[in-house]
N, C-alpha and C positions, 0 to 999 in steps of 0.2 A: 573578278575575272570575267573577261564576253565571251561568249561562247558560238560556236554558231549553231544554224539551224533557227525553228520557231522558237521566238519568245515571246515575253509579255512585254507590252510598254503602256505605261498611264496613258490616256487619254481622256478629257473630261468626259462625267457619264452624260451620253445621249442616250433619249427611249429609244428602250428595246436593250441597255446594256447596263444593267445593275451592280455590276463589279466597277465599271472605271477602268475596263482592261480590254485591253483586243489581241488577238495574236498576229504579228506580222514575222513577214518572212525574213530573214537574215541573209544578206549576202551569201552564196555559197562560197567562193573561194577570196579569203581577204587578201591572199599574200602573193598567188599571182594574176588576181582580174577583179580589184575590187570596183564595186561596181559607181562608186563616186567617184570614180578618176574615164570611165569611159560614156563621155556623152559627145555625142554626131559621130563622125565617121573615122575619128581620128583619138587613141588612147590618149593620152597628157603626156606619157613618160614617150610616146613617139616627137609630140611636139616640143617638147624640153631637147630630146637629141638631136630634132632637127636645128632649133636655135642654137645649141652649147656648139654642135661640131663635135667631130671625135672625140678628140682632148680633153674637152669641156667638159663632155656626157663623161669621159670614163671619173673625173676628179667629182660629177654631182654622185656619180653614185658609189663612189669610195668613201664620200662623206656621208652619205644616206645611212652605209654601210656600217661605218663607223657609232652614227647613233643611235639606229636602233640595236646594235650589243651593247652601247653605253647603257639603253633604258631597259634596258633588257629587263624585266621583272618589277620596274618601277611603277612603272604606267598602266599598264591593261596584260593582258598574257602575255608569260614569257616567251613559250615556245613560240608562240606568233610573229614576237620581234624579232628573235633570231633567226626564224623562216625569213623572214624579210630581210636581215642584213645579210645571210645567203644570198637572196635572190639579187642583191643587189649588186655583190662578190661578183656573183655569175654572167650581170650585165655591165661590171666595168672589165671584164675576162673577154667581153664579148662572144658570151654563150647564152641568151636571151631563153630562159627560162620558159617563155609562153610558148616555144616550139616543141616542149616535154607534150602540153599539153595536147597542142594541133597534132602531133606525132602520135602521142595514145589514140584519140580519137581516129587517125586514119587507121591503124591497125587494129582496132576494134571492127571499124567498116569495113575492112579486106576479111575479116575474121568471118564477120556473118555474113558476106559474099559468098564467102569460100564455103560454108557448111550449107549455104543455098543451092551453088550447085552441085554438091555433093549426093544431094538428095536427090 
């Protein structure tokens, strides 16, 4: 099972690291921002829906949806994959899951505004 947060991964031992191990960082969130699907200015699953078109986008991710409950526990974490075929329910629903996140975030920032001027 992967886990997130720091782990270990081999790497050949260079001086200065007698184990053959380093700790790197884990993606923090794999299921809604992971971080090998956003590189330059544009996520993947934005350019996928710009290509499919409506239609298109809601049947890839009906199908996305579909297989990770199929592999649900086969592959790497369960709970993980059926985070994912959620969020992917959610994005052929067209309820775009990444707006949970930019939404927390703004009311967290009105949160410590507001106790700023409180004081």
């Amino acid at each position: 099972m992967l886990t997130q947060g720091p782990t270990q991964k081999f790497i050949p031992k260079i001086e200065g690291n007698d184990s053959g191990f380093k700790e790197v960082e884990m993606p923090k969130d794999m299921v809604n921002q992971p971080s090998h699907y956003n590189y330059g200015a544009i996520e993947c699953i934005d350019a996928i829906k710009g290509m499919l078109g409506e239609e298109g986008f809601k049947a890839y991710c009906r199908g996305n949806a579909m297989k990770y409950t199929w592999r649900a526990g086969l592959k790497f974490d369960e709970v993980e994959d059926l985070k994912k075929a959620s969020w992917y329910n959610r994005m052929a629903a067209g309820d775009d899951p990444r707006d949970d996140e930019a939404n927390r975030a703004k009311s967290i920032a009105i949160g410590i505004a507001s106790k700023h001027y409180e004081d």
